[in-house]
C-alpha positions as CSV (number, residue, x, y, z in Angstrom):
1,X,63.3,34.7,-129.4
2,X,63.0,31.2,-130.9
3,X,59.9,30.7,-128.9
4,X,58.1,33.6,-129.8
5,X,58.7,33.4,-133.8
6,X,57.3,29.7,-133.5
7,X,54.1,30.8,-131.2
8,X,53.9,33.9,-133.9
9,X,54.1,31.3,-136.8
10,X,51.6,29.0,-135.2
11,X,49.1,32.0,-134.1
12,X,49.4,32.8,-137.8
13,X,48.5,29.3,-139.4
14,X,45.7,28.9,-137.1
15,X,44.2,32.2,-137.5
16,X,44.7,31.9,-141.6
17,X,43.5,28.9,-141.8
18,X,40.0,29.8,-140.0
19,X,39.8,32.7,-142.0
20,X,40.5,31.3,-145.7
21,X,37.8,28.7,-145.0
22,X,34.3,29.4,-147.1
23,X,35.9,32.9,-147.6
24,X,34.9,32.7,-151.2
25,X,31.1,32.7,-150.6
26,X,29.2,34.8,-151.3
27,X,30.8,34.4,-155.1
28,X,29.7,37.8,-155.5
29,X,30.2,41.3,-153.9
30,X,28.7,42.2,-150.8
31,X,28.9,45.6,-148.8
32,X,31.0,48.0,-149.0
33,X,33.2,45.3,-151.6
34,X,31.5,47.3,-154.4
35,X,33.3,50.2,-153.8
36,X,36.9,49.1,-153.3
37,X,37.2,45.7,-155.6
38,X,36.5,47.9,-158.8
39,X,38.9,50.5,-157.5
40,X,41.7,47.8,-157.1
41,X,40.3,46.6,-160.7
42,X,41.0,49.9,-162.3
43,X,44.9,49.7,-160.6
44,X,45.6,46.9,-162.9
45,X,44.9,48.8,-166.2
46,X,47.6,49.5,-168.4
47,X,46.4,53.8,-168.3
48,X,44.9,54.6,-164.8
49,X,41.1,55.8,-166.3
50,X,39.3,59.0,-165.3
51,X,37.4,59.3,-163.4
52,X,39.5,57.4,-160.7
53,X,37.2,55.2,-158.2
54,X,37.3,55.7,-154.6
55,X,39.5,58.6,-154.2
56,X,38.0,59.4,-151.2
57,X,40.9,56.7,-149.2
58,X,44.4,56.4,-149.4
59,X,45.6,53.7,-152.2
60,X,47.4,50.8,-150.2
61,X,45.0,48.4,-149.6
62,X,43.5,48.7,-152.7
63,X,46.9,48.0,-154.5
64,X,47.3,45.3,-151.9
65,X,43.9,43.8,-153.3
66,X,44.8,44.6,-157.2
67,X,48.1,42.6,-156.2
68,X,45.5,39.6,-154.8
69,X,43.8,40.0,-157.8
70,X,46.8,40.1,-160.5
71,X,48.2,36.7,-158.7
72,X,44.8,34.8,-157.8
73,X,41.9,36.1,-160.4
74,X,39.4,38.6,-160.4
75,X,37.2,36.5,-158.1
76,X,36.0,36.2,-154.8
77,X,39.5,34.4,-153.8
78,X,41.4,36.9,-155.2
79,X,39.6,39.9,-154.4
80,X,39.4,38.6,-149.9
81,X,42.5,36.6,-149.5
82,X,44.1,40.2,-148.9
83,X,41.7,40.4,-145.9
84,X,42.3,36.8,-144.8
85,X,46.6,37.3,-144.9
86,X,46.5,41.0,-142.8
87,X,43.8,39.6,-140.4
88,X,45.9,36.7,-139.5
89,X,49.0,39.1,-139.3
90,X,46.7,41.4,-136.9
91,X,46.4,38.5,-133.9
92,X,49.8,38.0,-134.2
93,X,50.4,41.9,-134.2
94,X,48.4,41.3,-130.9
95,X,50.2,38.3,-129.3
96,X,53.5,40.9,-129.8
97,X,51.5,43.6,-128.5
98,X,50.5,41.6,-125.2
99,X,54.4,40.4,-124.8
100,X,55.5,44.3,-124.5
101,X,52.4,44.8,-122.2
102,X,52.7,41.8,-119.7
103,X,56.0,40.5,-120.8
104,X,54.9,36.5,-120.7
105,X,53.7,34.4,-123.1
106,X,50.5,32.6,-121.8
107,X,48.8,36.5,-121.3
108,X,50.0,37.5,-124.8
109,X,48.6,34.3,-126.5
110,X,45.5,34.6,-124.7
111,X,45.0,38.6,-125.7
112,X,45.4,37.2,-129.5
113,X,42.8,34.5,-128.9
114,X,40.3,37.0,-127.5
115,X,41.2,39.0,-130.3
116,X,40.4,36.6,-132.7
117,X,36.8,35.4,-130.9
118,X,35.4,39.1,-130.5
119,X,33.8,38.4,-133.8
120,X,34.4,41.6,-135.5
121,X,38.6,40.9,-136.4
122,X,37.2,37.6,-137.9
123,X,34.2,39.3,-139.9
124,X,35.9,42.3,-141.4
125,X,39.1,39.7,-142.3
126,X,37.0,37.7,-144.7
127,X,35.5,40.7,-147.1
128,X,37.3,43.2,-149.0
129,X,36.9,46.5,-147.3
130,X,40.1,48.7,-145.9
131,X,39.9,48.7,-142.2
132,X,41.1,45.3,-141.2
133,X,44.8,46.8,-143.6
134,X,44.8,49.6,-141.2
135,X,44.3,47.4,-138.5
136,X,47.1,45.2,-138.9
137,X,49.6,47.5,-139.7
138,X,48.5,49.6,-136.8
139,X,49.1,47.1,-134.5
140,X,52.4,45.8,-135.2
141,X,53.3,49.6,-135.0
142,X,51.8,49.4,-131.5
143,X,53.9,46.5,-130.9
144,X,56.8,48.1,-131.6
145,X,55.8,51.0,-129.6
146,X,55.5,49.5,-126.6
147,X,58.5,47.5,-126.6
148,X,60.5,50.7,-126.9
149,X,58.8,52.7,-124.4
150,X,60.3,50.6,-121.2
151,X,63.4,51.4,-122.9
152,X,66.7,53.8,-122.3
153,X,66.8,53.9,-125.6
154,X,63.6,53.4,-128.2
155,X,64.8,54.9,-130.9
156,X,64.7,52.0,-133.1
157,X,61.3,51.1,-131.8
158,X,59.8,53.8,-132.3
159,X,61.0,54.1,-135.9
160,X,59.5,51.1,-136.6
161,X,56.7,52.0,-135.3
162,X,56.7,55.1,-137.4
163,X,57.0,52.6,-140.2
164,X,54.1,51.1,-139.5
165,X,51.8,54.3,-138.9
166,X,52.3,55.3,-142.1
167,X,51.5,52.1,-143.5
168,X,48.6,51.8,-141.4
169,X,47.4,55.7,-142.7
170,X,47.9,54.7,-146.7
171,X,45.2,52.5,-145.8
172,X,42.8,54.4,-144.2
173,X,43.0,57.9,-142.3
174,X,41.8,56.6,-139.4
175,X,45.2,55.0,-139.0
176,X,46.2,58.2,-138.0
177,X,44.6,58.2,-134.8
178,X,46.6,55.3,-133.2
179,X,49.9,57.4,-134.3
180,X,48.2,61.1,-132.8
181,X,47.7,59.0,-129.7
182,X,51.4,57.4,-129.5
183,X,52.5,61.5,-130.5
184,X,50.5,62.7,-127.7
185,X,51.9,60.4,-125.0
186,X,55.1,61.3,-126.0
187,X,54.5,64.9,-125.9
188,X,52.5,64.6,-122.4
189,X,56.1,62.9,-120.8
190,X,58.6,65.7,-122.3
191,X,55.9,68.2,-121.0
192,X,56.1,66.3,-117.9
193,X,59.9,66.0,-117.8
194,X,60.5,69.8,-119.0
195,X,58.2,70.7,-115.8
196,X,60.6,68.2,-113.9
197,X,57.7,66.5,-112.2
198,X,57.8,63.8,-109.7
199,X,55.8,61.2,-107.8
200,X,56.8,61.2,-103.8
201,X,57.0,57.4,-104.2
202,X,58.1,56.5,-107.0
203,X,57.7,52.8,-108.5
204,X,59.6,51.0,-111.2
205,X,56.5,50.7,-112.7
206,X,55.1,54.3,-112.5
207,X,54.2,55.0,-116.4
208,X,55.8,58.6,-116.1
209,X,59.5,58.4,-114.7
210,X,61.7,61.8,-115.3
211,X,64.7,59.6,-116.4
212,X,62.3,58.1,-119.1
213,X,64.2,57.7,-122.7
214,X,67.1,60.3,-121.3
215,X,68.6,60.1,-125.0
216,X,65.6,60.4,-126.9
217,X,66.1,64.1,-128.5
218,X,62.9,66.6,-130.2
219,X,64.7,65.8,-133.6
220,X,64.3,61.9,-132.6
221,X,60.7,62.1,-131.8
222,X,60.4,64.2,-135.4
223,X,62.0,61.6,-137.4
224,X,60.3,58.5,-135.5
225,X,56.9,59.8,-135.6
226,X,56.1,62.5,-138.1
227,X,59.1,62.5,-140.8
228,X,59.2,58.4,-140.8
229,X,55.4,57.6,-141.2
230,X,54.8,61.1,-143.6
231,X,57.5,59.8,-145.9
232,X,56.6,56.2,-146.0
233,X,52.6,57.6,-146.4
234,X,53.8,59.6,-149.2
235,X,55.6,57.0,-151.0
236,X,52.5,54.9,-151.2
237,X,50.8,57.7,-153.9
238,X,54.1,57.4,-156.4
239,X,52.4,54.1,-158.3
240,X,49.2,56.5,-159.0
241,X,51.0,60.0,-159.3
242,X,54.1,59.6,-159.5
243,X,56.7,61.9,-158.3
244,X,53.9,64.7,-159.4
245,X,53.8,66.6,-155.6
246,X,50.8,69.0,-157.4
247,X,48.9,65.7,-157.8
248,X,50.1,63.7,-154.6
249,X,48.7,67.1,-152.8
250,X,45.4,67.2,-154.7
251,X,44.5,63.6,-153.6
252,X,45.3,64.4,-150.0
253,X,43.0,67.6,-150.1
254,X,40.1,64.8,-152.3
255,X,40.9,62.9,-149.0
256,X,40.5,65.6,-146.3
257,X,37.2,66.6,-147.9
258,X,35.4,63.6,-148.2
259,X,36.8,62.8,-144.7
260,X,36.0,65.7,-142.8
261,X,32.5,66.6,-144.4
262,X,29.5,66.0,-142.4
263,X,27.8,63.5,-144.0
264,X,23.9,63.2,-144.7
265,X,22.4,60.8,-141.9
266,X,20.1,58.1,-143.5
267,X,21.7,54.4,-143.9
268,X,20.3,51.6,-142.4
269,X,22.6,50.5,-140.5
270,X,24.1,54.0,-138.9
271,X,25.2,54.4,-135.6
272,X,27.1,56.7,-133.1
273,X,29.8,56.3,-131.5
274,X,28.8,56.2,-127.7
275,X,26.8,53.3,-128.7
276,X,29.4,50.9,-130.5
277,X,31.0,49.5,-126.8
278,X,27.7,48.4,-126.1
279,X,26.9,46.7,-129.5
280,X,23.6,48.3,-130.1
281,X,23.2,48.3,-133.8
282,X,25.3,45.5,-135.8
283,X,26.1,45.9,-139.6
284,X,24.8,43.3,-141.7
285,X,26.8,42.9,-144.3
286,X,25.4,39.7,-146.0
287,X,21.3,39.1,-145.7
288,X,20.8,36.2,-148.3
289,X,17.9,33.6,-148.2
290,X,18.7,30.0,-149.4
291,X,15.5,29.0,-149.4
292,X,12.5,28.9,-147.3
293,X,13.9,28.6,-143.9
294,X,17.4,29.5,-144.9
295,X,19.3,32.3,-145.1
296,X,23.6,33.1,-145.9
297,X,24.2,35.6,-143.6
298,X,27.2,37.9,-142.4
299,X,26.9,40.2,-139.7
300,X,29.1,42.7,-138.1
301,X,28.2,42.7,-134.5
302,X,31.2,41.8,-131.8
303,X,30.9,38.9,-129.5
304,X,28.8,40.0,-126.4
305,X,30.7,37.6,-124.4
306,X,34.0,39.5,-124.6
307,X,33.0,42.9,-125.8
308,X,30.6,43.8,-123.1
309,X,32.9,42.6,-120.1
310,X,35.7,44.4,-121.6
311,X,33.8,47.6,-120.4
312,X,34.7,46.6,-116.7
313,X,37.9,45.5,-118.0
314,X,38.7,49.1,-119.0
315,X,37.1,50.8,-116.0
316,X,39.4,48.7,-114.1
317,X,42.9,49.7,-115.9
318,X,41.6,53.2,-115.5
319,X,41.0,52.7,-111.7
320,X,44.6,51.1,-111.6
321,X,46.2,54.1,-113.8
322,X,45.2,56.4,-111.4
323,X,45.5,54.7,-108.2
324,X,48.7,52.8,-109.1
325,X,50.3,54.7,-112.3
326,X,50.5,51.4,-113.9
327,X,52.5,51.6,-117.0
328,X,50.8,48.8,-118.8
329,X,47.7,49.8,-117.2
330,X,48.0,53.2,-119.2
331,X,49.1,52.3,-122.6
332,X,46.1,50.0,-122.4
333,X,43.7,52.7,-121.8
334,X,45.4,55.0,-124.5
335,X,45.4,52.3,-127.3
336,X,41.9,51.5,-126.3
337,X,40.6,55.2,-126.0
338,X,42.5,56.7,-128.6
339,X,40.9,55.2,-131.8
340,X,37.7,54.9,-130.3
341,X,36.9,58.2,-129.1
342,X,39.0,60.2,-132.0
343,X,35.9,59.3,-134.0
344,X,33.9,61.8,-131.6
345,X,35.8,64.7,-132.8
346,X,35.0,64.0,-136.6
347,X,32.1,66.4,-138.0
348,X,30.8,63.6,-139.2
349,X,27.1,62.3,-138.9
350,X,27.6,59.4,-140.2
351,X,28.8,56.2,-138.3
352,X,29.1,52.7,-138.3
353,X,30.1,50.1,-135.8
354,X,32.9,48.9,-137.4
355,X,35.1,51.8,-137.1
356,X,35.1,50.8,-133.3
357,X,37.0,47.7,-134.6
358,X,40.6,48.9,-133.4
359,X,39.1,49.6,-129.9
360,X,37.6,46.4,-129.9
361,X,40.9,44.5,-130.5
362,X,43.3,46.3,-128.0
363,X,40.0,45.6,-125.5
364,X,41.3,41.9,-124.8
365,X,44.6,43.7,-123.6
366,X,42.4,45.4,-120.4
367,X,40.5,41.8,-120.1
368,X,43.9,39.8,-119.7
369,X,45.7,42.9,-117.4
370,X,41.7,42.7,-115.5
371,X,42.0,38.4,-115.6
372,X,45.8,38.4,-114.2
373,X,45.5,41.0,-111.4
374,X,46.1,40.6,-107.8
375,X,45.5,36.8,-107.0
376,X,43.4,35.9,-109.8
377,X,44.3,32.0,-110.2
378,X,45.8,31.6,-113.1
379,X,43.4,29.2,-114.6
380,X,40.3,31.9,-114.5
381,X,41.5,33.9,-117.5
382,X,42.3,30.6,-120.3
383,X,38.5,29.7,-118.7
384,X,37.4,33.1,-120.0
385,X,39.1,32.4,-123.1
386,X,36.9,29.0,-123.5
387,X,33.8,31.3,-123.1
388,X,34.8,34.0,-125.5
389,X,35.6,30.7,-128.2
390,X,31.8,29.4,-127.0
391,X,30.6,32.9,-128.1
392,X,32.6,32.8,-131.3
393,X,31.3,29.6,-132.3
394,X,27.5,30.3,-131.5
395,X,27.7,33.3,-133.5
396,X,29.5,31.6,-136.5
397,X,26.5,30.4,-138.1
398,X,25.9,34.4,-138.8
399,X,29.5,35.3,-139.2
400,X,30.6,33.0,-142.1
401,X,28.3,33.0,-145.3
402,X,28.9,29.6,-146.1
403,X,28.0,27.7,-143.1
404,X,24.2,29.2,-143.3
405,X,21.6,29.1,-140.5
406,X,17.5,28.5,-140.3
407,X,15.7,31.3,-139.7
408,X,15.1,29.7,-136.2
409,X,18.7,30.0,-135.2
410,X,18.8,33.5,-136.4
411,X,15.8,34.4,-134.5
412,X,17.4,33.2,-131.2
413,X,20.5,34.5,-132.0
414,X,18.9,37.9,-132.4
415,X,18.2,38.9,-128.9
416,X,17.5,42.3,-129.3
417,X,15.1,43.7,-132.0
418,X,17.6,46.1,-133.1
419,X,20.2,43.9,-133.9
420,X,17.9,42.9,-136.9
């Protein structure tokens, strides 16, 4: 236990410490900041004004940047050190997450350093948007899910993971997606269990057993993962409403609308969602020119070194799933599928790549289960580490505003027209 709240605390000082540096430039907003820095502003009045701004999202993360804001200054520190805490919380939500999946340390470090060097967790941690809230919370609540789902007894566990899928929702809705997915394998076992299947050969290892959490009851699974996370959702509205239910209610139907419409096609940098695993169109966030040959940039893009081998990373698990049963093989593939492809059932025309950021993350779980299989020597997957960190820094000069690039670095960097 001592060892893994001192790798946790180092993981975090490293990862915040990369993040806070330059974070303040651009000293003004960029992207989607313009939406969600003036709605934290308007938390800090004395009288919430009308019309409120942003209703269209739950209210934690923007009361988590008002509280950045209240303590730092309305400026750029105070408006993205929210972004720099959570992202550095998220790879050590990840190292915790690989110790319930492979249950040693050197796999679960190396998951939160591939985390970390996709790009897009070190991006979306250094600007004021919502997702990288979601994120973290999410993934400490997939932590805690997957410790408890070995167990005889996961109550607990999964509690705290209800916790922490209701934190992750009063984010963002599409928190709620990692807890449908966590619901649904649940539900799939009982179903499984009431059926009273079996495998002829059964392993240890098999990720449906019919013994599996014999004294977890319906009204547990209720309370863990629908009671928990609706009550701790709710709670986050009672700064803004309340303990009004009429107008706790009307802002979750404001939310369901603007969620669920189908949005007009049209921005720039749009994209669908069977294209986002193969990083076809980046976001650029930042596009500022210095001067005649140079330019502040920030782009949103994923490092092709990791993100495009984690493809036969996942087709592997899958292969493994089926052939083997592999528990840690399947949660894998569900916390990698399950956030990425709920976004296919949205009527919504309107996409961008970094809502494929969640998938992206729990990717580096399939490429250290992929790196670590069979007799893969062990010193193959930290060497695949080094190369995802060579990735990382190449693309830094158009990751971090204040480092800058020439336009000649950009145009090599850009190897397909429409990354531009």
């Amino acid at each position: 236990m001592m060892r893994t709240g001192i790798t946790a605390g180092l993981l975090f000082v490293l990862a915040h410490f990369a993040m806070l540096v330059g974070v303040t430039t651009p000293e003004k907003f960029y992207f989607d900041e313009v939406h969600y820095v003036p709605a934290a502003r308007q938390m800090l009045e004395p009288v919430m004004q009308e019309p409120m701004l942003n209703p269209m999202h739950p209210p934690l993360a923007k009361q988590l940047i008002a509280l950045s804001i209240h303590s730092f200054g309305d400026r750029p520190l105070g408006w993205r050190y929210p972004g720099v805490l959570f992202g550095s919380l998220a790879v050590v939500a990840v190292y915790l997450c690989g110790l319930a999946l492979f249950a040693a340390q050197g796999p679960a470090i190396a998951a939160s350093l591939l985390a970390f060097f996709n790009q897009m967790l070190f991006v979306q941690s250094r600007i004021a948007m919502l997702d990288i809230f979601a994120l973290a919370f999410s993934l400490f609540a997939l932590a805690a899910f997957a410790h408890g789902f070995r167990r005889e007894r996961p109550h607990l566990w999964f509690a705290l993971a209800g916790i922490g899928f209701g934190l992750s929702a009063a984010c963002k809705w599409s928190g709620l997606f990692v807890l449908a997915v966590c619901i649904v394998i649940v539900a799939v076992i009982r179903l499984m269990q009431s059926w009273r299947t079996q495998f002829a050969d059964a392993e240890p290892g098999d990720w449906y057993r019919p013994d599996l959490w014999s004294g977890f009851k319906a009204w547990h699974f209720a309370v863990c993962l629908v009671f928990i996370p609706a009550a701790v959702y709710l709670a986050t509205f009672i700064p803004l409403y309340g303990l009004s239910v009429p107008d706790i209610l009307q802002a979750q139907r404001r939310i369901f609308s603007d969620n669920t419409t189908s949005a007009i096609a049209g921005h720039t940098y749009m994209s669908s969602w069977p294209s986002w695993p193969f990083l076809v169109r980046p976001v650029w966030y930042l596009f500022d020119k210095v001067n005649e040959d140079r330019i502040a940039a920030v782009v949103f893009l994923g490092n092709p070194l990791i993100l495009w081998p984690a493809l036969i990373a996942v087709a592997i698990c899958l292969r493994d799933w089926i052939v083997a049963r592999r528990d840690d093989a399947f949660l894998i593939l569900a916390f990698y599928f399950g956030p990425y492809l709920a976004w296919a059932l949205l009527p919504r025309t309107l996409g961008f790549i970094y809502y494929y950021l969640p998938a992206a993350t729990t990717a580096s779980f399939a490429l250290v289960y992929a790196l670590r299989r069979g007799s893969m020597p062990p010193w193959l997957l930290w060497a695949y580490v080094a190369i995802g960190f060579a990735g990382f820094a190449a693309m830094l000069p158009i990751s971090a505003a204040f480092i800058g690039t020439s336009m000649a670095t950009f145009s090599r960097l850009m190897i397909f027209q429409n990354w531009i």
